[in-house]
Kinemage of the C-alpha trace (Angstrom):
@kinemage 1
@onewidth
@group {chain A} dominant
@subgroup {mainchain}
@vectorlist {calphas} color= white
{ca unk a 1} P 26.442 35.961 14.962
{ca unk a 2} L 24.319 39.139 16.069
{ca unk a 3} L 21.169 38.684 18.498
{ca unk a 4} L 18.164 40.514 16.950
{ca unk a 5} L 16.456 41.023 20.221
{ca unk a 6} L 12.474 40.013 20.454
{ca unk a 7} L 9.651 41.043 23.155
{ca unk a 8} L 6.294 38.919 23.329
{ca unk a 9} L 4.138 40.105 25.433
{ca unk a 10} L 3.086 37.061 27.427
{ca unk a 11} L 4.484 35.314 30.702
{ca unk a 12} L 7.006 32.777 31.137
{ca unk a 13} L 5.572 28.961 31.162
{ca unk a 14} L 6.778 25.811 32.046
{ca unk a 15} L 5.375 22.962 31.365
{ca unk a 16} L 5.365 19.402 29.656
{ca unk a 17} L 6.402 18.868 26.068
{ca unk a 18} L 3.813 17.851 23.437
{ca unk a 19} L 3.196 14.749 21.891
{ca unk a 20} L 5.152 14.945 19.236
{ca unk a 21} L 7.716 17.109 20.879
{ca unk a 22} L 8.607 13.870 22.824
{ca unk a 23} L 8.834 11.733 20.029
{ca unk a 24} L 11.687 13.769 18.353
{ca unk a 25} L 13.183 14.516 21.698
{ca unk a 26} L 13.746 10.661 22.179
{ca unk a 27} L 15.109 10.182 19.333
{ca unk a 28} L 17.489 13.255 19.552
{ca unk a 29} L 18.741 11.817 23.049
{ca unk a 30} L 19.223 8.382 21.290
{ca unk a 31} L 21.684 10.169 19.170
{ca unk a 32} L 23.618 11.910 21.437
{ca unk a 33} L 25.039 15.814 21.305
{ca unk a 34} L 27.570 14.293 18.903
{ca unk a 35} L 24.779 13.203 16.125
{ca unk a 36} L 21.433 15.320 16.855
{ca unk a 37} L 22.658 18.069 14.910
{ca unk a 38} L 21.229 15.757 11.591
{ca unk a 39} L 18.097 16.692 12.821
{ca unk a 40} L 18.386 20.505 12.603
{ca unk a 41} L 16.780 21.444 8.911
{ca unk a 42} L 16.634 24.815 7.385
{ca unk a 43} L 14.612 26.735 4.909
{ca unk a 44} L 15.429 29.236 2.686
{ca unk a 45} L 13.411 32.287 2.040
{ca unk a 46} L 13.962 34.449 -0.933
{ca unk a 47} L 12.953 38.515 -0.076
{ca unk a 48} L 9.535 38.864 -2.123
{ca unk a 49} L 9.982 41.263 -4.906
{ca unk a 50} L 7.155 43.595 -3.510
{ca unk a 51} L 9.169 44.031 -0.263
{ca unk a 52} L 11.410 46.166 -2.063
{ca unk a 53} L 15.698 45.790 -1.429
{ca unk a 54} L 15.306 45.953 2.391
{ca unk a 55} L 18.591 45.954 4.654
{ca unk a 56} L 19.444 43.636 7.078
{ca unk a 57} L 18.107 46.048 9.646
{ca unk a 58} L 14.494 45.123 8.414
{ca unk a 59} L 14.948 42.084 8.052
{ca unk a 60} L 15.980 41.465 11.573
{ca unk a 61} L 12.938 43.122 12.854
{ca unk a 62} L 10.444 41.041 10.677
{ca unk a 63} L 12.336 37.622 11.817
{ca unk a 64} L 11.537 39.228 15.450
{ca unk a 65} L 8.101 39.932 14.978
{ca unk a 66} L 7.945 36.105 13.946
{ca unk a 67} L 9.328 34.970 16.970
{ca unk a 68} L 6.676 36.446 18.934
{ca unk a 69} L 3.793 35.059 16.765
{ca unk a 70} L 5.058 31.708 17.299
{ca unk a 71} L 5.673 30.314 21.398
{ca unk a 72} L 7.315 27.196 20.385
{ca unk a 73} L 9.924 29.247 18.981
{ca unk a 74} L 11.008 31.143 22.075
{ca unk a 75} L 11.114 27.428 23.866
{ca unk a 76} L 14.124 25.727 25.617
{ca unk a 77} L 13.823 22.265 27.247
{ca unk a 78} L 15.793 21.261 30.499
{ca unk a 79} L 15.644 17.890 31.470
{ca unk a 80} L 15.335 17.332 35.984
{ca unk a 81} L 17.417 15.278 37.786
{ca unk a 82} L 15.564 12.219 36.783
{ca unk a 83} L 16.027 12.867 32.449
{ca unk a 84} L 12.760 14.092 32.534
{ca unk a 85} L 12.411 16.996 29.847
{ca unk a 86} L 10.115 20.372 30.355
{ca unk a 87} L 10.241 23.177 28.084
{ca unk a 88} L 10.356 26.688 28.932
{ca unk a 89} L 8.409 28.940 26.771
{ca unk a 90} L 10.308 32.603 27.276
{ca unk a 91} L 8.973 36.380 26.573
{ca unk a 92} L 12.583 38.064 25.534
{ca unk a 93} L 15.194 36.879 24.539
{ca unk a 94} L 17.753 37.513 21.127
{ca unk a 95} L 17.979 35.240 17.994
{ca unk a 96} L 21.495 34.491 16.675
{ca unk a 97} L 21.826 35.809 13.436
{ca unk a 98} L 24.727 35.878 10.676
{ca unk a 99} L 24.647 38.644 7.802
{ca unk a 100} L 26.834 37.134 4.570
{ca unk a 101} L 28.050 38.045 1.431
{ca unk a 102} L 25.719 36.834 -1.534
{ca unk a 103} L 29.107 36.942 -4.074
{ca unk a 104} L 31.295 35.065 -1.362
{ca unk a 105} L 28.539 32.290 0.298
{ca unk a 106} L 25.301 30.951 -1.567
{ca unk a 107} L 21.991 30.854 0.028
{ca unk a 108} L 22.387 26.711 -0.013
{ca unk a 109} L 25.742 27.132 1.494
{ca unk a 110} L 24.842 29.610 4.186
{ca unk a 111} L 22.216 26.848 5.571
{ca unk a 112} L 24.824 23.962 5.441
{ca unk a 113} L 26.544 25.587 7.356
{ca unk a 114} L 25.012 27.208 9.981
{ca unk a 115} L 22.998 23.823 10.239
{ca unk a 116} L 26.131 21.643 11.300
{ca unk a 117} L 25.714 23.438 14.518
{ca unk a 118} L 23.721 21.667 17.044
{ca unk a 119} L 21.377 23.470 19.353
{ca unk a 120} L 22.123 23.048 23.045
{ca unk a 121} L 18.099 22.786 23.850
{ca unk a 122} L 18.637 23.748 27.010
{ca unk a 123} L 20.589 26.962 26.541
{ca unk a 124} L 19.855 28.033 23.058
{ca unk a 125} L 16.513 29.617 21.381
{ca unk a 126} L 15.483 26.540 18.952
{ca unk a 127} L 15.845 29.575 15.433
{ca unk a 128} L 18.756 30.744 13.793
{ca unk a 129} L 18.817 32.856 10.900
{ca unk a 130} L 20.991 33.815 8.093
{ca unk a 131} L 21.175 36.269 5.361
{ca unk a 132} L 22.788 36.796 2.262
{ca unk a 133} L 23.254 40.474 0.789
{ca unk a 134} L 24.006 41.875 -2.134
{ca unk a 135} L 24.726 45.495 -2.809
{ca unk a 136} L 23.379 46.269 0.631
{ca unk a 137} L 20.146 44.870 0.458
{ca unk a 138} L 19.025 41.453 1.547
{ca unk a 139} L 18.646 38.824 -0.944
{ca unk a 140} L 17.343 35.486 0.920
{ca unk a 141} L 16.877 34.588 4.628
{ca unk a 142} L 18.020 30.987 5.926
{ca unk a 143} L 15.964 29.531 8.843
{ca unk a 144} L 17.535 26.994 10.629
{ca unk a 145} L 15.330 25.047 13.250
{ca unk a 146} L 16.002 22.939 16.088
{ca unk a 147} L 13.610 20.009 15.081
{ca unk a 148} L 12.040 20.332 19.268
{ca unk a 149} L 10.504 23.307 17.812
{ca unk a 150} L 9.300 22.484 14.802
{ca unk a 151} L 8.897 20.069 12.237
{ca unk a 152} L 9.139 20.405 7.882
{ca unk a 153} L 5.461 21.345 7.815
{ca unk a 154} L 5.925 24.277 10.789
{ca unk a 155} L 9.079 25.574 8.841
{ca unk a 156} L 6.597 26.480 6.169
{ca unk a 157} L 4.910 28.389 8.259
{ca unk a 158} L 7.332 30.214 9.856
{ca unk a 159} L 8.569 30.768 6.393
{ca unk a 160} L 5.187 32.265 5.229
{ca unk a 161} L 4.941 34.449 8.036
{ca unk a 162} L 8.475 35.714 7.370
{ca unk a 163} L 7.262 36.844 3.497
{ca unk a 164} L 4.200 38.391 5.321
{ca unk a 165} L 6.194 40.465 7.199
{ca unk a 166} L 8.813 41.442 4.903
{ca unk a 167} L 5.802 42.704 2.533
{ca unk a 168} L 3.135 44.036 5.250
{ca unk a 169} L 5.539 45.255 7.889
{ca unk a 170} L 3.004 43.645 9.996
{ca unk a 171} L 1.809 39.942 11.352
{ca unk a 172} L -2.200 40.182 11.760
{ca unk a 173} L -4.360 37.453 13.280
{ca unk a 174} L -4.125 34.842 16.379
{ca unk a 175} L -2.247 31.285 15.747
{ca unk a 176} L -2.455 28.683 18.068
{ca unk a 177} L -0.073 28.599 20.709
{ca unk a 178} L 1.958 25.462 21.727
{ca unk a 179} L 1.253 26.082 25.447
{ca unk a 180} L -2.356 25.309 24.114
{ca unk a 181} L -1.552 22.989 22.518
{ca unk a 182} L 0.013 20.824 25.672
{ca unk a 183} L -3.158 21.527 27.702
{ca unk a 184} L -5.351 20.014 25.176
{ca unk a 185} L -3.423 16.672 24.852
{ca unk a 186} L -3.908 16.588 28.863
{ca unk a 187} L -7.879 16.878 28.923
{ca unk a 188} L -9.531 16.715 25.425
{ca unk a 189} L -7.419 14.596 23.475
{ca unk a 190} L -6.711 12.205 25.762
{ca unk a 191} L -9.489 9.496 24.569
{ca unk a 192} L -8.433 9.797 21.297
{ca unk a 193} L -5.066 9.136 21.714
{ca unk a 194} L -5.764 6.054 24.397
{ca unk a 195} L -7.499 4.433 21.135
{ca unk a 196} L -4.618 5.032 18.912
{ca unk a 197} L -2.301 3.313 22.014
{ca unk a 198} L -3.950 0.475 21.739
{ca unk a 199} L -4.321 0.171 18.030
{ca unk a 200} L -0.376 -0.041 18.305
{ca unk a 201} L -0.636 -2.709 21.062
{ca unk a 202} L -2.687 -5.023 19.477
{ca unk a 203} L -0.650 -4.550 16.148
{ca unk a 204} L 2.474 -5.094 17.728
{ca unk a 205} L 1.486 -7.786 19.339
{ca unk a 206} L 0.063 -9.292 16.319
{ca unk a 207} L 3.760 -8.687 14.578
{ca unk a 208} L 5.002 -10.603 17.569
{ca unk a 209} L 8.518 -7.874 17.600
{ca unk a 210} L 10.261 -5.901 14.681
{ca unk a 211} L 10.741 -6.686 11.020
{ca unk a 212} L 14.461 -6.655 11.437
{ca unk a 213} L 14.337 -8.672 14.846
{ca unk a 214} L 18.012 -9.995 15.003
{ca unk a 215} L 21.469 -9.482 14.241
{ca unk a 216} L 22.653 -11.201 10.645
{ca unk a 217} L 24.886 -13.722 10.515
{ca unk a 218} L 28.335 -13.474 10.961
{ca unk a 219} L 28.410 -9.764 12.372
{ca unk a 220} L 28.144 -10.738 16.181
{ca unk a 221} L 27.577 -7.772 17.959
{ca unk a 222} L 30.551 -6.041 15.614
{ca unk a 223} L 28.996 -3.388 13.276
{ca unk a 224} L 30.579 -2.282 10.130
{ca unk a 225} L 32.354 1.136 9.667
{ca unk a 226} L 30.150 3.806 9.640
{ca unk a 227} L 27.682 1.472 11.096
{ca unk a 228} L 24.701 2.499 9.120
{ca unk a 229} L 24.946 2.864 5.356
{ca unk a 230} L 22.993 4.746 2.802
{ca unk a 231} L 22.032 4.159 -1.025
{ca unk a 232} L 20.549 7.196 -2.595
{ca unk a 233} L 18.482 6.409 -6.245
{ca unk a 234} L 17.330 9.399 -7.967
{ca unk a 235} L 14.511 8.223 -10.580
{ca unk a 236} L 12.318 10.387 -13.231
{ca unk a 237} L 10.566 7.264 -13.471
{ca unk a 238} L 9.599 6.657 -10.438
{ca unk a 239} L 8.103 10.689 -9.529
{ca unk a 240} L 5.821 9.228 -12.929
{ca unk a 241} L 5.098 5.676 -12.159
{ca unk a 242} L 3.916 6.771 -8.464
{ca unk a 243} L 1.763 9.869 -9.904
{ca unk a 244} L 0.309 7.219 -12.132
{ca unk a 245} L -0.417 4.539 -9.576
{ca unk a 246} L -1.802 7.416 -7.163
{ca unk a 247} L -4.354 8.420 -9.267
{ca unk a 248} L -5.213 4.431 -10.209
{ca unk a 249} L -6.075 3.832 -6.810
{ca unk a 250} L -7.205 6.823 -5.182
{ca unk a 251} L -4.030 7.557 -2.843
{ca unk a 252} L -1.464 9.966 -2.535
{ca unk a 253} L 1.759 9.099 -3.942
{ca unk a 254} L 3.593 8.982 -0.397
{ca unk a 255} L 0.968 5.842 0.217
{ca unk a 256} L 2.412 4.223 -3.361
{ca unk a 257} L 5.771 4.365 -1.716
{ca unk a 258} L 5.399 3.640 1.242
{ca unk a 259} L 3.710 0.689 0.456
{ca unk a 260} L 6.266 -0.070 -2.008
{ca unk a 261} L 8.821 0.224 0.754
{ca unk a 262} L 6.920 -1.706 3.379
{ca unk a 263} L 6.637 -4.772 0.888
{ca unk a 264} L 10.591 -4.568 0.070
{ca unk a 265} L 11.887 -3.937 3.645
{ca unk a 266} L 9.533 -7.436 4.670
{ca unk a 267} L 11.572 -9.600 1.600
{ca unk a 268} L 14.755 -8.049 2.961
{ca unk a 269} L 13.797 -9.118 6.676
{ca unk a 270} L 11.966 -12.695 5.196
{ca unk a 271} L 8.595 -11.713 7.371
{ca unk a 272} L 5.589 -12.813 6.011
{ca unk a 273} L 3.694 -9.356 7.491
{ca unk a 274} L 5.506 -6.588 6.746
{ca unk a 275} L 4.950 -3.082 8.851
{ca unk a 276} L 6.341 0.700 8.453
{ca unk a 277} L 6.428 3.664 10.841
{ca unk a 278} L 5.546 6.582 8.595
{ca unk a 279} L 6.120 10.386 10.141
{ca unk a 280} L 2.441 11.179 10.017
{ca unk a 281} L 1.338 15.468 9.633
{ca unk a 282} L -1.582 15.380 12.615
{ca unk a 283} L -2.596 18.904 11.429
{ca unk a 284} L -6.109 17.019 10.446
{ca unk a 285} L -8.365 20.071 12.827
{ca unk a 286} L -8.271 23.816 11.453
{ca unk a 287} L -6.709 25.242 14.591
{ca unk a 288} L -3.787 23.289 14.509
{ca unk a 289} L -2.932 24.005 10.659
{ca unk a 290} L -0.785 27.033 11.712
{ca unk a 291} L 0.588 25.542 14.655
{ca unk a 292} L 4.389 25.704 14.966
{ca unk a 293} L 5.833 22.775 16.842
{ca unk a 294} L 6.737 19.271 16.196
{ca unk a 295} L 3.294 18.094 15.952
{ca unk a 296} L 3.668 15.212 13.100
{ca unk a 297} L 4.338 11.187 14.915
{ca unk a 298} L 4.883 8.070 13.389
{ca unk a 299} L 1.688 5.845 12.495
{ca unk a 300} L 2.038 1.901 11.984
{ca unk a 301} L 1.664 1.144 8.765
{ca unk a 302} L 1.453 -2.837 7.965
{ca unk a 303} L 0.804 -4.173 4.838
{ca unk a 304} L -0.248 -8.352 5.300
{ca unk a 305} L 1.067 -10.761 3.175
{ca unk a 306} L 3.546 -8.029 0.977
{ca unk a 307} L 5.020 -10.684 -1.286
{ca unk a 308} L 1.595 -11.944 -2.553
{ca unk a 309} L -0.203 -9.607 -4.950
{ca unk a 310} L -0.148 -6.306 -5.824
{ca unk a 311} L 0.831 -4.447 -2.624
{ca unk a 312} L -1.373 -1.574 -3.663
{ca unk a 313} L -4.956 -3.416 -2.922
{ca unk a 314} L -4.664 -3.122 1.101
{ca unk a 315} L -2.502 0.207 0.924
{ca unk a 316} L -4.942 2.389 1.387
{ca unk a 317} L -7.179 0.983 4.466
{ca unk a 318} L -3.616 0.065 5.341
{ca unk a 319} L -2.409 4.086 5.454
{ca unk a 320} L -5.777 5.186 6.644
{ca unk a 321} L -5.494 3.222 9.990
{ca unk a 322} L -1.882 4.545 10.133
{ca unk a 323} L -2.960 7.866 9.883
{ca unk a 324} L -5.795 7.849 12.040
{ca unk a 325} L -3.937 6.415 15.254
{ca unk a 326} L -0.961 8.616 14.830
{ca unk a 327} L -1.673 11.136 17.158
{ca unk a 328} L -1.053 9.648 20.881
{ca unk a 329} L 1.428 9.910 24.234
{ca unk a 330} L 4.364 9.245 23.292
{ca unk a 331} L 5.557 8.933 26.831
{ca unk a 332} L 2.669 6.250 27.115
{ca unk a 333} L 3.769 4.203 23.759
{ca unk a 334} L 7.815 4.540 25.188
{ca unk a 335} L 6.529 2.703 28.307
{ca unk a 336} L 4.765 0.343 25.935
{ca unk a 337} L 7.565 -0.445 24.309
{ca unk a 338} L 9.956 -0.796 26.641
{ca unk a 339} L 13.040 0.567 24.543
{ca unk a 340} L 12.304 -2.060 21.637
{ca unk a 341} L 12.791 -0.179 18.266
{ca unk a 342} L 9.935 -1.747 16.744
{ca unk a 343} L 9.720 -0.821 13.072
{ca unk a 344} L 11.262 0.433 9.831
{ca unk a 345} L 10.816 4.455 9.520
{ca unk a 346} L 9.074 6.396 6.446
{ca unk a 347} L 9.519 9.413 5.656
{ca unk a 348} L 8.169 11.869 3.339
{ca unk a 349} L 9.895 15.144 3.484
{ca unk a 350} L 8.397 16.420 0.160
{ca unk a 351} L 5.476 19.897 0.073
{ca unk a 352} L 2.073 19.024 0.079
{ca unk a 353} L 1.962 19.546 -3.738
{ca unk a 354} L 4.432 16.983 -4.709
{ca unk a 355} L 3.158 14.207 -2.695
{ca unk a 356} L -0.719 14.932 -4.242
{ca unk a 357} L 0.425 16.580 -7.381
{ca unk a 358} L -2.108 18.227 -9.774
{ca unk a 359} L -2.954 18.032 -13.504
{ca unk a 360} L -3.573 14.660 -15.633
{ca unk a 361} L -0.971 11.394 -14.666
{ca unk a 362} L 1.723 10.315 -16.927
{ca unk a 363} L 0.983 7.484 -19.282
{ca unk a 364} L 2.996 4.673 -19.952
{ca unk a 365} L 5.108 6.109 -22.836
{ca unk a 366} L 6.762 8.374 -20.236
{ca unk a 367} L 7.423 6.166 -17.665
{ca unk a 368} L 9.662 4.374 -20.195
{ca unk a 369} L 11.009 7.076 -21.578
{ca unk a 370} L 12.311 8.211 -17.908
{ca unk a 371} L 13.703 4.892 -17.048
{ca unk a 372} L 17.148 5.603 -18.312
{ca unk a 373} L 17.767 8.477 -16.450
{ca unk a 374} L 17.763 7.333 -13.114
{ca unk a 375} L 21.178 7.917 -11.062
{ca unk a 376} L 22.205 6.112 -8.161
{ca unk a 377} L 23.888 9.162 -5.762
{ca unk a 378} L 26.941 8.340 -3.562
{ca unk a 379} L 25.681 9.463 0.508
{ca unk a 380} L 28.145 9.538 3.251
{ca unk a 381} L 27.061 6.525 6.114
{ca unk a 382} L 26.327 7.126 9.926
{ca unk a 383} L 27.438 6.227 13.080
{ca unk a 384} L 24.539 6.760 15.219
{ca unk a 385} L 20.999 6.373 14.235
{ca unk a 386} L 18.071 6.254 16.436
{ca unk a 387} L 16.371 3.268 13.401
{ca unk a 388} L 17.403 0.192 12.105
{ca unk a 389} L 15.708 0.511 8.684
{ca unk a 390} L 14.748 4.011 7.177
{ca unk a 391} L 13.404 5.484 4.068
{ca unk a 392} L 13.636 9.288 3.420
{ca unk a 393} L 11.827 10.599 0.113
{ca unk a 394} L 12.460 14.152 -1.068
{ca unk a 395} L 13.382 15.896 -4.918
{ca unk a 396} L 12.290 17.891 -7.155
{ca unk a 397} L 9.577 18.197 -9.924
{ca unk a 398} L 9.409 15.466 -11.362
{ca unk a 399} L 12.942 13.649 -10.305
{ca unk a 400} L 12.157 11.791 -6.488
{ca unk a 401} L 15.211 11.233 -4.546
{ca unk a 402} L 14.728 7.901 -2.253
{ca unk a 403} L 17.526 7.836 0.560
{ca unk a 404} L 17.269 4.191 2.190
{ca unk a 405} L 19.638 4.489 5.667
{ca unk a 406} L 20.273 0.697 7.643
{ca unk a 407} L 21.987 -0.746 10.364
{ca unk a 408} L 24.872 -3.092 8.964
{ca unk a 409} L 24.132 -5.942 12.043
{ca unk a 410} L 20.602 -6.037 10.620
{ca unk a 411} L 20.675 -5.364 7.016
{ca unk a 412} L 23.414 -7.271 4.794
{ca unk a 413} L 25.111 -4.553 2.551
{ca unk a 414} L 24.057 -6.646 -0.659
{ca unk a 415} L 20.179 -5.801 0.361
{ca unk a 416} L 20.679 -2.783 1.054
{ca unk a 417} L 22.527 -2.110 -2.485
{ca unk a 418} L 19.503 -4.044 -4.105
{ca unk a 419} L 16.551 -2.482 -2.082
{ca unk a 420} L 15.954 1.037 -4.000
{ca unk a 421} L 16.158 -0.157 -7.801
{ca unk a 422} L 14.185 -3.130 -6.745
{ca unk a 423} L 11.509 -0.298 -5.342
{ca unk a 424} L 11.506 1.497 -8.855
{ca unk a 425} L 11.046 -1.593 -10.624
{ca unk a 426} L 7.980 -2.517 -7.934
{ca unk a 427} L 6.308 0.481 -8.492
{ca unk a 428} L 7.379 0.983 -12.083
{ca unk a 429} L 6.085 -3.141 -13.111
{ca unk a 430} L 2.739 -1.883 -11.270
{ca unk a 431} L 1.805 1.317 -13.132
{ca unk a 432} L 2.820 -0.316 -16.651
{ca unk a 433} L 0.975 -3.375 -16.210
């Protein structure tokens, strides 16, 4: 790979990570160099047609002139001699970038690989970039981020800025800066995120430890081989039944899930309260909407009595209060929870405009009529997870794809197998009834 060399004109700064910089640090270091490269994620860019058939040479300069619009991306963190991380925000520096063959490598293949490479967050920029070319002129740009830097809804920005550029030639305005960003959670933010620590004390408490609180029976402390297993359902009529039930209830169709999910992972477990850990946004205040960092934290989502009732009547109070008290130390809530995993994970990795999706909801007629075409999708398992009990939700228009990961000494494999069609058929019973 080729450095494309950048120049921001600002000093070097040290200083502590952010808020939600910590969270996915933790769970990076929980994971190990051998296993934190599943967090790196990637988008693809296509050139914009009014941008003409640049060569790479442009395109090089216009991921540079990103680079310097955005601090977080120029960061490294070094942990001291205690473990304790700091980032390093740099002015110059070189991203790593590879230049392929369009007819030889794909776009999609171009990001798988150069995203099985982990970032050494200490030595490497947290951006590399790829392009495909055909007949001398650059087709699509792969952005592959170190998840430190940035989470899903920062790569959209990055990857806005990088059509900008590509069409303008130039980057105008003044986004907020993560080195701002870190100085605000130290003086003005504090009170609010106090109150959302102790929202998660007295709900943890009131939980009295995590859904999946001991091993099963019979496993000891021996796991199974890889250790935590995945079931992947892809469902047509679930995208329809959850656009259905949003609409019914005033919610977006994230909450339907996730409430959906919180209720089956509590049956699983046998808990009478049943509680979630969704990967809350945070980009609720206008300066903060352009931000690139890993600004979104998990919320505590718990849903009382999940096995009486329709699960749907306390959802949304229920994701609400999750949402609100999402946004907090997470040094503070590590200390607070003295290593304990606490919950099961949610999270929704779709745009903005599938989880709230426009236009009139599907009636009944095509719920049923999508029903036969779900597909159960075979997923390769995982030794190292930093969660006992996770649900991942992406797709496409109008086909979700649920991806339900769980530790083998917690989770029988039978439940596991059972959990996702038993979540269509949840949310699917709901909307038709």
């Amino acid at each position: 790979m080729t450095p494309v060399p950048f120049r921001a004109d600002v000093p070097e700064w040290t200083g502590p990570l952010a808020w939600g910089q910590r969270s996915i640090w933790g769970a990076m270091r929980l994971v190990g160099a051998a296993g934190d490269h599943y967090f790196n994620f990637t988008r693809v860019v296509p050139v914009p047609r009014g941008a003409g058939s640049p060569p790479p040479e442009t395109v090089a300069r216009a991921v540079a002139m990103v680079v310097e619009r955005h601090d977080s991306l120029r960061t490294r963190v070094r942990a001291d001699g205690g473990g304790e991380p700091n980032q390093v925000i740099g002015g110059t520096g070189g991203i790593p970038v590879e230049v392929a063959d369009e007819s030889v490598e794909t776009p999609a293949e171009l990001a798988e690989r150069l995203a099985a490479d982990r970032f050494d967050p200490a030595a490497d920029w947290p951006l590399r970039a790829g392009m495909t070319v055909r007949d001398g002129a650059v087709r699509h740009v792969v952005l592959v981020f170190c998840h430190v830097a940035a989470d899903g809804y920062a790569g959209d920005v990055v990857a806005r800025d990088l059509r900008l550029a590509l069409l303008r030639g130039a980057l105008s305005g003044a986004p907020g800066q993560l080195r701002d960003l870190v100085a605000r959670q130290g003086t003005a933010d504090k009170a609010r995120g106090d109150r959302a620590l102790e929202f998660w004390r007295e709900r943890l408490d009131a939980l009295g430890g995590p859904i999946f609180d001991r091993p099963r029976e019979g496993t000891g402390a021996e796991a199974g081989s890889p250790r935590y297993r995945r079931a992947v359902l892809v469902s047509p009529a679930l995208d329809r039944a959850s656009r259905l039930l949003a609409g019914r209830y005033g919610v977006s169709t994230s909450t339907v899930l996730l409430a959906a999910a919180c209720a089956g992972a509590g049956r699983i477990a046998g808990r009478p309260v049943a509680a979630m850990t969704p990967l809350v946004n945070n980009r609720f205040r206008a300066e903060d909407r352009d931000l690139v960092t890993s600004l979104a934290q998990l919320g505590l989502f718990v849903l009382d009595e999940p096995g009486d009732g329709d699960p749907m009547d306390a959802a949304r109070s229920a994701a609400l209060r999750a949402y609100r008290h999402a946004y907090y130390d997470q040094a503070e809530l590590n200390r607070t929870l003295a290593g304990a995993d606490p919950l099961c994970c949610f999270n929704d990795q779709r745009p903005a405009e599938g989880v709230t999706p426009a236009g009139p909801p599907p009636d009944a007629g095509e719920i049923r009529a999508a029903l036969p075409l779900t597909e159960e999708a075979p997923e390769d398992g995982l030794d190292d997870l930093n969660c006992r009990f996770c649900v991942h939700v992406t797709g496409e228009p109008d086909r979700l794809r649920v991806m339900v990961t769980a530790d083998t000494r917690y989770v029988a494999p039978a439940d596991l197998d059972a959990f996702l069609p038993a979540l269509e058929r949840t949310v699917v019973e709901r909307a038709l009834a």
